[in-house]
C-alpha positions in Angstrom: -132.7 32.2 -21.9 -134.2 35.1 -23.2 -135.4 33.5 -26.3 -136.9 30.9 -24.7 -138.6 33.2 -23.0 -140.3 34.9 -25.4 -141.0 31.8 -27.3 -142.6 30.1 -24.3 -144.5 33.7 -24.0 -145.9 33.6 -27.5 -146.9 29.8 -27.1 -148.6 30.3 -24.0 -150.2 33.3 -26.0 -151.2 31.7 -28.4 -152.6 28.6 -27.3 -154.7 31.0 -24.8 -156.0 33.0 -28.2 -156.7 30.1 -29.9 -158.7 28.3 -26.8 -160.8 31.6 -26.3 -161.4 31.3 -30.3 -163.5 28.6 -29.5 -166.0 29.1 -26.8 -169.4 28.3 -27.4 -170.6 32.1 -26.5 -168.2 35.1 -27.6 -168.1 38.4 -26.0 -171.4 39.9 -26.4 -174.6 40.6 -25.2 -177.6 38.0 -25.0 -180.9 37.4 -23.8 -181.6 34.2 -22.1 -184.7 32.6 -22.9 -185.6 29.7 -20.6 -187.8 26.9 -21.8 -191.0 26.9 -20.6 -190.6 24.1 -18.0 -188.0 26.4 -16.3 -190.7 29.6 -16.5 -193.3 26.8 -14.7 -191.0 26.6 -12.1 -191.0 30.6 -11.5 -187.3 31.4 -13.3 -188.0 34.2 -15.8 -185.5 35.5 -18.7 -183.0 37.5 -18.2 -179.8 39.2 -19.9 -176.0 38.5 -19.7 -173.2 40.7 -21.2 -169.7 38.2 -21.7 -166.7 40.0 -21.4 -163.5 37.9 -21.6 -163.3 36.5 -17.9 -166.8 38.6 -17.4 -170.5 38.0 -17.6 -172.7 40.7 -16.3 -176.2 39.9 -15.0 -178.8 42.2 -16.1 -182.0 41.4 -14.2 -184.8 43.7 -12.8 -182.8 46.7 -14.4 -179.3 46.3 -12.1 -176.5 44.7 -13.4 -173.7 42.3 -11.5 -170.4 41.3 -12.7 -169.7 37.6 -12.1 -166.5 35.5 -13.1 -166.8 33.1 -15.5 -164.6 30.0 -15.5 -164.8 27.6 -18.9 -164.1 24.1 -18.0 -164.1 23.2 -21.6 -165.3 25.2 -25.1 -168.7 23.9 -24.3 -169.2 23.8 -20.3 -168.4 26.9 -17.8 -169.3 27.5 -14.6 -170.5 31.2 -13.1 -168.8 31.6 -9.6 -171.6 33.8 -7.6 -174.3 32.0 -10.0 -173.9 28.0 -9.9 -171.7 28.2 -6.8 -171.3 30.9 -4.3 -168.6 33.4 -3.8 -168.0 32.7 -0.4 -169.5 29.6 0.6 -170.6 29.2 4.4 -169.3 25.6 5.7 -172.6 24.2 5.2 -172.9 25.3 1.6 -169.0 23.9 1.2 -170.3 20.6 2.0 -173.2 20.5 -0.2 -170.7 21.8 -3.0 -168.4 18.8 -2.2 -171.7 16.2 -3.5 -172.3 18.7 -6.6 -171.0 19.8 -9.6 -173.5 22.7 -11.2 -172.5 24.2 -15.1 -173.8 25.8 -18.1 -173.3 22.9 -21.1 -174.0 25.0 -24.6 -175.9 21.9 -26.4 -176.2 23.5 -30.2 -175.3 26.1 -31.7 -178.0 27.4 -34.6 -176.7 31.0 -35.8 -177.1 33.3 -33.2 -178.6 30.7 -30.8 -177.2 28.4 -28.6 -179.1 26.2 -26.6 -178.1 25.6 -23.0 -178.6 23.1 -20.0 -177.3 24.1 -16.3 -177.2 20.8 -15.1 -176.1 19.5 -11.7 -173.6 16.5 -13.3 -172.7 14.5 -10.6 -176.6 14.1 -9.9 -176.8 13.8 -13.7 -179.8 16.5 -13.1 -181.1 19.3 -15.1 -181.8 22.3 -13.4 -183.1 24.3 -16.3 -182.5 25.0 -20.2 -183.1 27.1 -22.5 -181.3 29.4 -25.3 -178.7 32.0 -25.4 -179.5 34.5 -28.0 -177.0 36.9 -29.2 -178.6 40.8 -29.7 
């Protein structure tokens, strides 16, 4: 039993390693540079630290910690970003007809170029690139 155990443990290990191998963005810092449709629309760039589970928010010069959740290597959602944290009724129904993520399009060296798209309005909220500094 014990055995099994531990080979269950070191599986589930490393199936979990492997999975966070692949992300789109590693741990790091970047600067997100929106396209300029995005900017026309009054979003500015900002700058997010990824840290496992992690991304910090660095904007106006205070920074916020915010969960990340990956829904696949490509696509991740920021809980307190794309959704809320605690969503009033109202907002819960809204969320119900809605499904808001980051998809990383490509991946050029250090840059990865990004949608946040609404999918099940198959709408694009805005793009731009992740840049690794």
């Amino acid at each position: 039993m014990k055995k099994l155990f531990i080979v269950l443990f070191l599986l589930f290990f490393s199936v979990n390693s492997l999975f966070a191998q692949n992300k789109a963005l590693s741990d790091g810092k970047y600067l997100v540079k929106l396209d300029s449709i995005s900017k026309k629309s009054g979003f500015k760039d900002y700058e997010v630290y990824i840290e496992k589970e992690s991304v910090y928010l660095i904007l106006a010069n205070k920074m916020e910690r915010l969960e990340i959740v990956w829904i696949d290597d490509k696509s991740f959602k920021i809980l307190g970003l794309t959704e809320p944290l605690n969503p009033t009724e109202l907002q819960k129904k809204i969320l119900k007809d809605t499904n808001i993520c980051f998809e990383i399009i490509t991946i050029v060296g250090n840059e990865c170029s990004f949608k946040l798209e609404d999918k099940k309005n198959n709408r694009i909220l805005n793009s731009g690139t992740f840049v690794k500094i």
